[in-house]
LUMKOL-380338 format. One record per residue (C-alpha): x, y, z. Coordinates in steps of 0.2 Angstrom, whole numbers, padded with zeros to 4 digits, always signed. Layout:
// LUMKOL-380338
XYZ/...
END
This chain:
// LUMKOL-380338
+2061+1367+0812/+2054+1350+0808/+2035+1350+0817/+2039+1337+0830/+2050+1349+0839/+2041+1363+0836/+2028+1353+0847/+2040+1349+0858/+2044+1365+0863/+2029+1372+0867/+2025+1358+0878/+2011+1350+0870/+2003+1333+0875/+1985+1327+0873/+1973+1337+0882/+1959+1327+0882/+1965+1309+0886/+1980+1302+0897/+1992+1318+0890/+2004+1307+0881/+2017+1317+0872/+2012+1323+0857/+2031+1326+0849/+2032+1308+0850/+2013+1303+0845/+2018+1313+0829/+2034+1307+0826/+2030+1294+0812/+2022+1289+0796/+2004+1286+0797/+1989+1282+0782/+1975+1291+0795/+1975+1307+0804/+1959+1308+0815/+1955+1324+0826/+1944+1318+0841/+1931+1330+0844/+1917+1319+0851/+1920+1325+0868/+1914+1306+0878/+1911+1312+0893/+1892+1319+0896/+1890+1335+0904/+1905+1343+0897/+1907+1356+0884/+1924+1360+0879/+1928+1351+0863/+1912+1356+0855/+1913+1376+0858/+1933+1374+0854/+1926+1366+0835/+1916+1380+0835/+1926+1396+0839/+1943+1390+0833/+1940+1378+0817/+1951+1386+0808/+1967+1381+0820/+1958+1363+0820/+1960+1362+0803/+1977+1372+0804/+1983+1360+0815/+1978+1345+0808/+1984+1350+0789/+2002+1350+0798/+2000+1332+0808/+1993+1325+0788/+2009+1332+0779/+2019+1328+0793/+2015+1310+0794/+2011+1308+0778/+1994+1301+0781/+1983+1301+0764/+1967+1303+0775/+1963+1319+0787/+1945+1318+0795/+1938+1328+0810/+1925+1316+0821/+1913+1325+0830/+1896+1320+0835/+1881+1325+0823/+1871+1335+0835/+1886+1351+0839/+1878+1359+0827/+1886+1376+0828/+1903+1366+0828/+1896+1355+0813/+1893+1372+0803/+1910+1382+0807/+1921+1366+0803/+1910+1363+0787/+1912+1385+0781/+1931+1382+0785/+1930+1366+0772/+1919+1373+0763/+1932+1374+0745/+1944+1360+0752/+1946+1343+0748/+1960+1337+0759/+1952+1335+0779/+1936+1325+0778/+1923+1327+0792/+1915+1312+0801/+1900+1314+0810/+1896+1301+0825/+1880+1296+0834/+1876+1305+0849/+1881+1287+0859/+1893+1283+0873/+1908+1280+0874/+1908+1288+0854/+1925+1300+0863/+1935+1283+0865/+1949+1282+0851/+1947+1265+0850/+1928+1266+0844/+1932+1283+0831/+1948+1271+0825/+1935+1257+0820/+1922+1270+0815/+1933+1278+0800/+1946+1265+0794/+1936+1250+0798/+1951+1242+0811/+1952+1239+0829/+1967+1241+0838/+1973+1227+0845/+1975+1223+0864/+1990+1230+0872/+1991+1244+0854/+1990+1259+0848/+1981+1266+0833/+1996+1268+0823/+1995+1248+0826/+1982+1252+0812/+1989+1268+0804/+1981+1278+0814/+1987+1294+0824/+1971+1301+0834/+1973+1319+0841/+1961+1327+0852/+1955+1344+0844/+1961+1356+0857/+1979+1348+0853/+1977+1353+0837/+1973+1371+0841/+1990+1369+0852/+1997+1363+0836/+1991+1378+0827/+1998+1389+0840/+2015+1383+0840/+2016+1384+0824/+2017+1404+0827/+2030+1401+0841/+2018+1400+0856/+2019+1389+0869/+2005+1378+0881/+2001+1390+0895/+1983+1391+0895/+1967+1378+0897/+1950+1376+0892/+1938+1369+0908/+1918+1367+0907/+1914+1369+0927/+1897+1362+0928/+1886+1351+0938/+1875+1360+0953/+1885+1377+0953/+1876+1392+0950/+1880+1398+0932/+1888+1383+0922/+1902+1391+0910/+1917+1385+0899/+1933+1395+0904/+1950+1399+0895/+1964+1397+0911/+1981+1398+0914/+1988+1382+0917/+1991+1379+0937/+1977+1392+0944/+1966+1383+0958/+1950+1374+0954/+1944+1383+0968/+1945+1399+0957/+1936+1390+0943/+1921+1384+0954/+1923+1405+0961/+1919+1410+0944/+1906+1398+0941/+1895+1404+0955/+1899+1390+0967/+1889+1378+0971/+1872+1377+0973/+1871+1364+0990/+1885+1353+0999/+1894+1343+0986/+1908+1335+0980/+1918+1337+0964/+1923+1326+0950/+1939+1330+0939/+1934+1325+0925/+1915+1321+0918/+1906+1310+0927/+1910+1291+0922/+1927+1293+0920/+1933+1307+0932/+1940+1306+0948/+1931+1313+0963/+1938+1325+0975/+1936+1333+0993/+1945+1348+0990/+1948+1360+0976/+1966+1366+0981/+1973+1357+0966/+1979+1365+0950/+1974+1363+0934/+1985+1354+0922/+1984+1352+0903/+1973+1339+0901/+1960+1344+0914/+1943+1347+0904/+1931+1346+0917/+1924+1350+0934/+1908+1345+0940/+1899+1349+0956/+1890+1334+0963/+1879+1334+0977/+1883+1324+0992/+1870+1312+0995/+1870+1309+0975/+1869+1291+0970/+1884+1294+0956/+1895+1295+0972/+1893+1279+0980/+1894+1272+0961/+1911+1280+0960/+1918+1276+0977/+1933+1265+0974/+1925+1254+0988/+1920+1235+0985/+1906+1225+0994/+1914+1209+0990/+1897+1201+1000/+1888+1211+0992/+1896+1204+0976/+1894+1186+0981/+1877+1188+0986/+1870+1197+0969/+1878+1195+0954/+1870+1181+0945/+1882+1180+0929/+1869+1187+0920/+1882+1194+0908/+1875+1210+0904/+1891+1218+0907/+1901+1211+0895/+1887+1210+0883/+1887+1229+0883/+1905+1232+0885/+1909+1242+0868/+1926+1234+0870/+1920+1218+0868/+1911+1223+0855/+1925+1227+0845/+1932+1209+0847/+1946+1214+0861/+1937+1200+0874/+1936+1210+0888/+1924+1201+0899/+1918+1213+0915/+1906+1196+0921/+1921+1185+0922/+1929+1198+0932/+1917+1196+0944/+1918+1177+0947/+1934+1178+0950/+1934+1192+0966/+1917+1181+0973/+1928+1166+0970/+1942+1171+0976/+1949+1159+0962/+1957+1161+0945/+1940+1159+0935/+1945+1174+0920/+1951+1159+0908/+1960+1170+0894/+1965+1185+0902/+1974+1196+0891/+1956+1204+0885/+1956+1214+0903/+1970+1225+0896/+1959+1232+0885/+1946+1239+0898/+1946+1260+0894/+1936+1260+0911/+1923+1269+0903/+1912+1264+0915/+1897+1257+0903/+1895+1241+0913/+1896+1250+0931/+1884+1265+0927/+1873+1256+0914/+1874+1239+0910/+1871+1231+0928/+1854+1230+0933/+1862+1227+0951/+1871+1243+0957/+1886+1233+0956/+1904+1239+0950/+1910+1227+0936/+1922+1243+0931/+1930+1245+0948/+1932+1226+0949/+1941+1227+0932/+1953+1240+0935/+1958+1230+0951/+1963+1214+0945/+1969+1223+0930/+1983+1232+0943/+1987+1214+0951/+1990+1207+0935/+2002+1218+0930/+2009+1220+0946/+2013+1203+0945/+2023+1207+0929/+2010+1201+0915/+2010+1212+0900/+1996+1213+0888/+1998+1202+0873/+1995+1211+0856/+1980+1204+0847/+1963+1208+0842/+1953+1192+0847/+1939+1189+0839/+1927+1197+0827/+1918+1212+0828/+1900+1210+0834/+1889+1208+0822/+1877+1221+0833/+1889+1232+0837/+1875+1248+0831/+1863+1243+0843/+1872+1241+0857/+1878+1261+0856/+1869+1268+0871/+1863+1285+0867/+1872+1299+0880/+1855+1303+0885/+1849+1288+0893/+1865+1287+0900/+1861+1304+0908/+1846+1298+0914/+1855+1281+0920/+1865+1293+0931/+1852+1305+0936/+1861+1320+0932/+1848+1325+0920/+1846+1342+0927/+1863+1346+0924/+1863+1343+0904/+1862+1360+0902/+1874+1373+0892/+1889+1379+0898/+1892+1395+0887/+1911+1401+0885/+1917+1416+0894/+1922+1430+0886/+1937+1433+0894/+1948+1423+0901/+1950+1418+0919/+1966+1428+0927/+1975+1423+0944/+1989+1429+0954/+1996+1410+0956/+1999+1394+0947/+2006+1379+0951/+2013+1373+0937/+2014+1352+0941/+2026+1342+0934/+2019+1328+0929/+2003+1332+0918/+2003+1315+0909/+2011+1297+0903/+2029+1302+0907/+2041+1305+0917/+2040+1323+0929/+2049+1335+0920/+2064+1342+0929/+2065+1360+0934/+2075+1373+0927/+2070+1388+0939/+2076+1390+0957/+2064+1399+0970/+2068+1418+0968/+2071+1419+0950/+2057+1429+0940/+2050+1423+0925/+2038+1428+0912/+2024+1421+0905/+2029+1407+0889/+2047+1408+0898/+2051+1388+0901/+2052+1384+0918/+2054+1363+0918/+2061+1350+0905/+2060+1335+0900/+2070+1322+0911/+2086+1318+0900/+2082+1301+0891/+2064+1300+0897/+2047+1302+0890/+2038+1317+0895/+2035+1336+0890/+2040+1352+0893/+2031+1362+0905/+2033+1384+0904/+2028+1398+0913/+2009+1401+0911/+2008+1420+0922/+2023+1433+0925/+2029+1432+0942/+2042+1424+0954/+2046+1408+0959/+2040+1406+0976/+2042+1386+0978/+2049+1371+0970/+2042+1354+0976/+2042+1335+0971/+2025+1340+0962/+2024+1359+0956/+2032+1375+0954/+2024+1388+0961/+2023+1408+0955/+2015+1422+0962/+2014+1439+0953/+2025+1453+0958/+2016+1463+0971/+2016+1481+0965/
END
C-alpha cells in the first residue's frame, strides 16, 4: 500500500500545528523534506524528549515522506541546545548520508514553519501559501514517529502532553487520545495555588476555566497559570479600544519585530492598530495581515505599552475574510537585511512573560497514563468532523476505527484509543468507557 494511505488509515494529521491531514500534505512531489522539532512554544517539552527517545522512528518516518515525495533533501531542524536529542538523532546518522540535521538558535518563534522553510532552503512562502509553494513539506517530529508506526500497521490512539506550569511535579506523559485533562493535571501533582490553564504553551495556547475536555491529537501542552498572573490579562481576548487610542504612539515596534515581516510578507501589527483607534480603513495594502501566525511576539514582547497588536490582528484578520477577501499569493518584499538580530532568544521572552520559575524540566513518565474513558472528538484539526461509524452499545477495541472521513471532504480518521463500549455519540465526541468487570 502506497504510503499516503497507509497514513490515512491510521489517522494521522500534524500533531504539533493546526492538524492538517497528513495523507494529503504527503501526497505530492516535493525538493525538501523538513522534520520540525524546534518545539516554539517556551515551557514545553515534548518534541525534544520525542527526538531523544524515539530518533530512530524520526528518521524512519522521515526516510519514507523523502522517498515518497521524492524530495532530494531530508533534514531534521531542532534547536542547538536539546542536547540529548542532538546526540541520539546524530548516533542514529551516525553512517548515513541521506537525512541532514539542522541546528537553530535557541530564538522564538524558530517552531514557526515558515522561519525553518527560510532557514534551510533560503525561501519564504508566500502570503496565502504553503511551503510546497517552495518545495517544501514540513512535518512535525512526532508525525513522523506516527509515520513510523503506521508503517507497522498501527494506528493514532495515543499522545504525548508536557503538563507544566505551577503544578506540583512537571512531567511529559504518553495518553490515550480523549482522556480528560483533568487526569493529566491529576498525575502531575495538580496545581500548586488557584490557576487557570492554557492549552497550549503560553503565547499561543488557548486558556481555559475547566479541564473537562479531552485530549486530541495535536494537544502538546498544558500549563497551570496562576490567576492573578499578568500573562492572563495579556491573553484575554478583550480590547481597551481607549485604552488603545490613548497609548499607542505608532512607535512601530511591533511590526519592526514581527518575524513575519521580517521575511518580507508585510505584515504590519502598527497599522493594525490605527485602523481599530481610527475606526477607519488606515491598513493601506492589506493582504500582508494574512500572514500574521499569531505568535504573539508583538503582544508579549515587542510593545513597550501592554497593548495587544496580536489580538488586534487576528480581529480585523476574521472581518476581512468575513467579508469574503481571500489572501493574495505573494511574498512582498525582500527579506530584512537584519533578519539575525531581530531573533529574540526564548529566554528573554521567558522573562518578558514572567514565567521564569516555570522553565524547569518536565521528565517523561515511565509509563503511560491509563484511563477508564475517552472522548474521542471529531474534529481534531483543518477539516471537516469525521463521521461516526460506531453506534452507542457497540463494543470496541483499542486501534478498531470508530469515525471516518466525511465522504468528499478533508479530514482524518479517528479510532478507538481504550477497549470498551460506546456510551455516547454527540455532535463533538464519542465517548467509551471500559467494561466494568
Amino acid at each position: 500500500m502506497e504510503l499516503n494511505k497507509l497514513v490515512c488509515d491510521a489517522g494521522i494529521l500534524g500533531a504539533g500545528g493546526a492538524g492538517f491531514p497528513t495523507h494529503v500534505k504527503i501526497n505530492c512531489k516535493a525538493e525538501f523534506v523538513l522534520a520540525n522539532g524546534a518545539e516554539c512554544e517556551p515551557l514545553l517539552r515534548v518534541d525534544q524528549q520525542v527526538m531523544q527517545y524515539f530518533a530512530a522512528d524520526v528518521v524512519r518516518g522521515i526516510r519514507a515522506v523523502k522517498e515518497f515525495t521524492g524530495a532530494k533533501r531530508a533534514v531534521i531542524c531542532l534547536k542547538e541546545h536539546y542536547h540529548a536529542a542532538v546526540a541520539a538523532l546524530q548516533e542514529v546518522l551516525k553512517d548515513a548520508d541521506d537525512v541532514e540535521l539542522h541546528l537553530l538558535q535557541g530564538y522564538y518563534p524558530a517552531g514557526d514553519e515558515q522561519q525553518i522553510v527560510y532557514e534551510v532552503t533560503g525561501r519564504v512562502v508566500p502570503t496565502g501559501g504553503l511551503p510546497l509553494d517552495v518545495g517544501a513539506v514540513v512535518c512535525n517530529v512526532s508525525t513522523l514517529t506516527n509515520i513510523a508506526a503506521a508503517l507497522d500497521g498501527k494506528k493514532v490512539t495515543e499522545k504525548y502532553v508536557t503538563v507544566g506550569g505551577a503544578v506540583k511535579n512537571p512531567v511529559t506523559l504518553r495518553v490515550p487520545v480523549g482522556i480528560s485533562l483533568q487526569e493529566l493535571m491529576d498525575a502531575a501533582g495538580g496545581p500548586t495555588c488557584d490557576c487557570k490553564y492554557i492549552i497550549g504553551g503560553p503565547c499561543m495556547g488557548r486558556v481555559v476555566d475547566t479541564l473537562d475536555i479531552p485530549v486530541t491529537k495535536t494537544t502538546g501542552g498544558l500549563l497551570a497559570i496562576p490567576k492573578d498572573h499578568p500573562l492572563l490579562e495579556r491573553k484575554s481576548p478583550k480590547l481597551n479600544l481607549q485604552l488603545i487610542m490613548s497609548v499607542c504612539c505608532q512607535c512601530s515596534m511591533c511590526t519592526q519585530m514581527c518575524p513575519r515581516n521580517a521575511l518580507g510578507l508585510n505584515v504590519q501589527p502598527h497599522k493594525a492598530m490605527r485602523s481599530l483607534a481610527s475606526g477607519g480603513d488606515l491598513l493601506g495594502e492589506f493582504n500582508g495581515i494574512f500572514s500574521c501566525c499569531n505568535c504573539g511576539l508583538c503582544t508579549y514582547y515587542a510593545c513597550n505599552f501592554g497593548l495587544k497588536p496580536s489580538q488586534v490582528m487576528q480581529t480585523l484578520k476574521s472581518a476581512i475574510a468575513s467579508k469574503g477577501v481571500r489572501p493574495r499569493k505573494e511574498v512582498y518584499g525582500p527579506v530584512d537585511g537584519g533578519l539575525e538580530n531581530k531573533k529574540v532568544p526564548v529566554e528573554r521572552l521567558i522573562a518578558r512573560l514572567g514565567i521564569a520559575e516555570y522553565d524547569v524540566p518536565a521528565p517523561m513518565a515511565e509509563k503511560p497514563l491509563t484511563t477508564s474513558c475517552v472522548r474521542i472528538a471529531l474534529r481534531m484539526g483543518v477539516g471537516a468532523p469525521s463521521v461516526p461509524v460506531v453506534a452507542v452499545g457497540d463494543k470496541v477495541r483499542k486501534n478498531q476505527l470508530v469515525a471516518d472521513i466525511a465522504e468528499k471532504k478533508l479530514g482524518v480518521k479517528m479510532h478507538a484509543s481504550i477497549s470498551g463500549v460506546v456510551t455516547d455519540i454527540t455532535a463533538d465526541y464519542i465517548e467509551i468507557r471500559k467494561a466494568a468487570k
